[in-house]
OpenMM code with the backbone's topology and positions (N, CA, C; nanometers):
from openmm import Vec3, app, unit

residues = "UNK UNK UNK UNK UNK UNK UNK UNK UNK UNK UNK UNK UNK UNK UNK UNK UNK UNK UNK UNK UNK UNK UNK UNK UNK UNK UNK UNK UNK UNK UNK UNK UNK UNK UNK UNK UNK UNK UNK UNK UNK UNK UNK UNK UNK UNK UNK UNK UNK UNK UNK UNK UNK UNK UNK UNK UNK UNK UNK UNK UNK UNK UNK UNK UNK UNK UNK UNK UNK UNK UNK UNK UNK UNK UNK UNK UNK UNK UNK UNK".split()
positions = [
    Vec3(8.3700, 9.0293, 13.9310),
    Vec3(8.4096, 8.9751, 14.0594),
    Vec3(8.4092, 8.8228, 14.0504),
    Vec3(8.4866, 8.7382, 14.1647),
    Vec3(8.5240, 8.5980, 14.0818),
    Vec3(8.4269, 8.5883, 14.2047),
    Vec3(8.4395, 8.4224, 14.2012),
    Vec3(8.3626, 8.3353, 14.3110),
    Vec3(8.4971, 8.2882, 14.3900),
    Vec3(8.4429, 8.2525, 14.4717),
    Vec3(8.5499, 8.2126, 14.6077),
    Vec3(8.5553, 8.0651, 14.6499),
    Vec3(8.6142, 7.9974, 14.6276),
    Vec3(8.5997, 7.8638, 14.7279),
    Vec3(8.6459, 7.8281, 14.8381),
    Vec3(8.7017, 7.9912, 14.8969),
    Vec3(8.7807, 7.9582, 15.0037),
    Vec3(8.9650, 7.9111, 15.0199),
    Vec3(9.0078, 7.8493, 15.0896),
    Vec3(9.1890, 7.8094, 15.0877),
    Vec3(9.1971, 7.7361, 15.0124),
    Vec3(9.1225, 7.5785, 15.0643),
    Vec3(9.1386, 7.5018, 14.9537),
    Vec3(8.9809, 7.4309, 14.9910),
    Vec3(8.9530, 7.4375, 14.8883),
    Vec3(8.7772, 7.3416, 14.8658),
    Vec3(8.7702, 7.2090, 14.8625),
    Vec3(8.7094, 7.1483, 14.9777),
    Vec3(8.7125, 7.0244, 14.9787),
    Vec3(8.6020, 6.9628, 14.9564),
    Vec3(8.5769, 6.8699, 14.8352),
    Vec3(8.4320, 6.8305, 14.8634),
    Vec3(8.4078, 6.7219, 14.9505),
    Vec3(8.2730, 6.7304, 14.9839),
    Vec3(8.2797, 6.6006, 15.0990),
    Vec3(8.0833, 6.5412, 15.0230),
    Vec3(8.0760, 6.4464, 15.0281),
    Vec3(7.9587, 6.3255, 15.0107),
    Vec3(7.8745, 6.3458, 15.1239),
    Vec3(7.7716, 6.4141, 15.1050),
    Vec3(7.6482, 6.3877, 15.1912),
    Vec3(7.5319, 6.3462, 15.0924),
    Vec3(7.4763, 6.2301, 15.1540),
    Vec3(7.3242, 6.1913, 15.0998),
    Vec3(7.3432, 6.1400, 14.9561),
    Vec3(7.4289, 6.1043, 14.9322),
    Vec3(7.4955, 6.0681, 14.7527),
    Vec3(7.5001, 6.1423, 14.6939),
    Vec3(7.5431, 6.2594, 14.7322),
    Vec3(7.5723, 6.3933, 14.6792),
    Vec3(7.7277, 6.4620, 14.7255),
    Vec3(7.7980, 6.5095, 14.6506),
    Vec3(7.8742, 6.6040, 14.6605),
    Vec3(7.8577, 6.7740, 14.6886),
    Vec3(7.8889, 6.8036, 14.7869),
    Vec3(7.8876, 6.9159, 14.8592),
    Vec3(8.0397, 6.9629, 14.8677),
    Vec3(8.0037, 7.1089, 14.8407),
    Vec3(8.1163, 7.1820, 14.8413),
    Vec3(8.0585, 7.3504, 14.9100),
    Vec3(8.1405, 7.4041, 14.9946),
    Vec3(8.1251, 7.5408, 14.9928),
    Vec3(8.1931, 7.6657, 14.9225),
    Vec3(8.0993, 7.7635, 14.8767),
    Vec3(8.1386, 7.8676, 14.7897),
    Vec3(8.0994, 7.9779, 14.8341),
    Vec3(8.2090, 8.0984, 14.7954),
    Vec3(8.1537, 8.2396, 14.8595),
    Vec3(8.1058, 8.3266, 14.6941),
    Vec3(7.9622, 8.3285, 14.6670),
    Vec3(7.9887, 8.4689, 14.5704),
    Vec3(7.8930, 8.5529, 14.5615),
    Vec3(7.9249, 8.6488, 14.4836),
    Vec3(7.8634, 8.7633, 14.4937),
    Vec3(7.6826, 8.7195, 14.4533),
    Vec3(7.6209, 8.7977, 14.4454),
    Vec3(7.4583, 8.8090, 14.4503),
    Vec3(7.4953, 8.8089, 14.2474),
    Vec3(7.5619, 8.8753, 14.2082),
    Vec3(7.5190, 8.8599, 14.0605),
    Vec3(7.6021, 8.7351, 14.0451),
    Vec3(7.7124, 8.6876, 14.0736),
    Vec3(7.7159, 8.5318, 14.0325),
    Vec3(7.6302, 8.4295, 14.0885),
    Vec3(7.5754, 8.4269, 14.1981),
    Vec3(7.4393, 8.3784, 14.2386),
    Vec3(7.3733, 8.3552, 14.1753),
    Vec3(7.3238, 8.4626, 14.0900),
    Vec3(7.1941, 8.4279, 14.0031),
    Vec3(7.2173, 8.3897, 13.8626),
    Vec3(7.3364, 8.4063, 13.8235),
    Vec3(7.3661, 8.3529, 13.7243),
    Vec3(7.4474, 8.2168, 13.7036),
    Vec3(7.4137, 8.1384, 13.8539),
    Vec3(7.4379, 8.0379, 13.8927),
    Vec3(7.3058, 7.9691, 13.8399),
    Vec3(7.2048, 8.0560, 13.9203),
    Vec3(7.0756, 7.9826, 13.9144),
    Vec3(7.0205, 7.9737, 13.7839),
    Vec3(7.0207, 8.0466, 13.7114),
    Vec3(6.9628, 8.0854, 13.5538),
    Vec3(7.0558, 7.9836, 13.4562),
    Vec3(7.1402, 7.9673, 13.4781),
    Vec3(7.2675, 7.9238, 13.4337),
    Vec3(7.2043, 7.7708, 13.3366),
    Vec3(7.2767, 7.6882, 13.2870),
    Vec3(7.2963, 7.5832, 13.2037),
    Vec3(7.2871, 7.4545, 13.3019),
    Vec3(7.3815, 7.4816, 13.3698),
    Vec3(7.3993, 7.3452, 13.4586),
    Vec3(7.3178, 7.3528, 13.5975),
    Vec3(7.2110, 7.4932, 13.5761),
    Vec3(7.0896, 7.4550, 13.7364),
    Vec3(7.0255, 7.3356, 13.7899),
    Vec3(7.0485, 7.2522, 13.6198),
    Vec3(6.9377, 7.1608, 13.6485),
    Vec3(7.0374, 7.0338, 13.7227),
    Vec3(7.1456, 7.0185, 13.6743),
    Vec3(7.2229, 6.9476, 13.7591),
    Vec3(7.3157, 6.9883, 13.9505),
    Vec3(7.3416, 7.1493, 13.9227),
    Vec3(7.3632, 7.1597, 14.0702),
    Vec3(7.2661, 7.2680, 14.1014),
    Vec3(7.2446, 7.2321, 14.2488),
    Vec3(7.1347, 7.2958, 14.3722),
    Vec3(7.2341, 7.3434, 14.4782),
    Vec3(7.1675, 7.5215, 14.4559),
    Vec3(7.2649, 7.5875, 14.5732),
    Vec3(7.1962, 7.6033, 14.6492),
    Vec3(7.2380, 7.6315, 14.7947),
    Vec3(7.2046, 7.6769, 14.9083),
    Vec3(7.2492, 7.7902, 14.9562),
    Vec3(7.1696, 7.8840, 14.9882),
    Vec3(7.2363, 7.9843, 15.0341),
    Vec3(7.2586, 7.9648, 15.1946),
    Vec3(7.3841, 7.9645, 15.2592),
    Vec3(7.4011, 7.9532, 15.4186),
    Vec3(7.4138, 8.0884, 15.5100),
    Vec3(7.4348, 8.1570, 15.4797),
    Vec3(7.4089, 8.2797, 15.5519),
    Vec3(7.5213, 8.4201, 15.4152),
    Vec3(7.4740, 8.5681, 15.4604),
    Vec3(7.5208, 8.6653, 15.3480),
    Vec3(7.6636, 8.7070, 15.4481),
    Vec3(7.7384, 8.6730, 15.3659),
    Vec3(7.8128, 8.7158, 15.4822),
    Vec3(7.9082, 8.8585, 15.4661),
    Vec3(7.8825, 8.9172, 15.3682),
    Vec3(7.9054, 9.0484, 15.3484),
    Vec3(7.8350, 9.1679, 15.4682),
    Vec3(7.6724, 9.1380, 15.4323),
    Vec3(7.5869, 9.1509, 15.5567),
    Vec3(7.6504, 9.1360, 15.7411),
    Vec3(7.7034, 9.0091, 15.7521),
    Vec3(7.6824, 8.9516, 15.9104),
    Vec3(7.8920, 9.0223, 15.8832),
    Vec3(7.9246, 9.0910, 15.8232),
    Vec3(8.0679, 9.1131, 15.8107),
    Vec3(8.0592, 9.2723, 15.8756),
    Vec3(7.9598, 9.3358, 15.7610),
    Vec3(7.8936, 9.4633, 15.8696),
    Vec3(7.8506, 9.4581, 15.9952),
    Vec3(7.7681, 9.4305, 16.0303),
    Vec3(7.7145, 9.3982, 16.1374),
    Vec3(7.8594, 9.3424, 16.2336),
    Vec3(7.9528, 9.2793, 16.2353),
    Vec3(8.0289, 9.2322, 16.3277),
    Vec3(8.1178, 9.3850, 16.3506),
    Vec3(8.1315, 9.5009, 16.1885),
    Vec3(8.2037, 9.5864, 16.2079),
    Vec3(8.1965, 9.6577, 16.3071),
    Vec3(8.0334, 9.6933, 16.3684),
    Vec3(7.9845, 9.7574, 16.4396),
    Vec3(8.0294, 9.7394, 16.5556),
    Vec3(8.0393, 9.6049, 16.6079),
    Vec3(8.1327, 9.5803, 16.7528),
    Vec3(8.2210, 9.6300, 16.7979),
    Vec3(8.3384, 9.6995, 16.6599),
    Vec3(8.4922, 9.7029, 16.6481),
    Vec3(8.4795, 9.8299, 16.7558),
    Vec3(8.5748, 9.8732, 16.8517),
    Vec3(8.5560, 9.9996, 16.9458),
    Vec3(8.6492, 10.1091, 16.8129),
    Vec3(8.6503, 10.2375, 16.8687),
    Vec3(8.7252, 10.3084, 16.8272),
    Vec3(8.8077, 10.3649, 16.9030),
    Vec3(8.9295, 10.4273, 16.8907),
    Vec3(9.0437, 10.4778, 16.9504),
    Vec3(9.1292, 10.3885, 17.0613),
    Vec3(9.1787, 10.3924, 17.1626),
    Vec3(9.2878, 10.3390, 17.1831),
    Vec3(9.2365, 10.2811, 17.3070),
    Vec3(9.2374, 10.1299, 17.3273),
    Vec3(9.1662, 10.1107, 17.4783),
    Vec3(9.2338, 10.0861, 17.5347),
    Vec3(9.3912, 10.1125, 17.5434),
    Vec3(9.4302, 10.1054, 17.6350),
    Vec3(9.4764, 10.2191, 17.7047),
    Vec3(9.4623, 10.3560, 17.6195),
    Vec3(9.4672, 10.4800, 17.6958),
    Vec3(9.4202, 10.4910, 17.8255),
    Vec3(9.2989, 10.4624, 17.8433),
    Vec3(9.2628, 10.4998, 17.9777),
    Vec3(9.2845, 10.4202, 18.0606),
    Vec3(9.3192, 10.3148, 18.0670),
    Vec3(9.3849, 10.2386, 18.2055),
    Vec3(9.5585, 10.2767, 18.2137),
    Vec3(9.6641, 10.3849, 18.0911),
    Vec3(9.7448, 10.3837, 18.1038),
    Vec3(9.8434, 10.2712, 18.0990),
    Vec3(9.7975, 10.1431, 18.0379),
    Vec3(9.9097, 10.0510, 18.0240),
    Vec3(9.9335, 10.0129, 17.9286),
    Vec3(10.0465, 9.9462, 17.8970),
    Vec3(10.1174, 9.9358, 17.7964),
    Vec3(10.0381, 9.7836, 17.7287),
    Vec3(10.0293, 9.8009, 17.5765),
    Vec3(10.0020, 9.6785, 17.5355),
    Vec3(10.0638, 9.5425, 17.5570),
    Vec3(10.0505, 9.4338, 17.5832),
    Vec3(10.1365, 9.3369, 17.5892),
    Vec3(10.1186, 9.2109, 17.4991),
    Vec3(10.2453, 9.1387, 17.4402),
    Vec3(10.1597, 9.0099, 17.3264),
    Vec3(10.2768, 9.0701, 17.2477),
    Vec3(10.2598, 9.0232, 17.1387),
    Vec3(10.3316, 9.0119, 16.9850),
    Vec3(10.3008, 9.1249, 16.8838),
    Vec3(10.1837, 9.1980, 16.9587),
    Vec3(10.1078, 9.2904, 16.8955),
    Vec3(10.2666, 9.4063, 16.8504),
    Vec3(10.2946, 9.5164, 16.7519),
    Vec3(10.3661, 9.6627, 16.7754),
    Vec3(10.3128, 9.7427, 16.8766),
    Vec3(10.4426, 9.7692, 16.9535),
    Vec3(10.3824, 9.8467, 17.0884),
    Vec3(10.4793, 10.0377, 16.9927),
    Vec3(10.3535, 10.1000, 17.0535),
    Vec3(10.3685, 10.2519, 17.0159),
    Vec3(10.3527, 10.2800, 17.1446),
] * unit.nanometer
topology = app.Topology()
chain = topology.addChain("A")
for resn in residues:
    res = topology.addResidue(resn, chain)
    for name in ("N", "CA", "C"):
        topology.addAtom(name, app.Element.getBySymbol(name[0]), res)
């Protein structure tokens, strides 16, 4: 599995440091950390978002909400 930097990765200078954000998996994580160049970059983990991706799934409703008020979808959406 690759690592992610997102659309396009921009770094930006905080504290005389270069900061960048990255998405990856738990085994590139740690083989971030174990890695050659640990001693030069320091990750942060900002939140799992595989985790908080579940958790949002749970919100999603199921079946059709607009059945029971009987009206028709409206917007840009495909109307069935």
């Amino acid at each position: 599995m690759k690592s992610s930097l997102g659309c396009r990765a921009i770094p930006r200078q905080r504290d005389g440091k270069f900061v960048i954000d990255a998405y990856l998996p738990e085994t590139q994580l740690q083989a971030a950390r174990d890695g050659r160049t640990a001693r030069r970059v320091s990750l942060r983990i900002i939140e799992n978002a595989t985790e908080i991706g579940r958790e949002r799934q749970k919100e999603v409703g199921e079946g059709n909400r607009f059945a029971a008020r009987g009206q028709i979808p409206r917007g840009l959406g495909r109307k069935e």
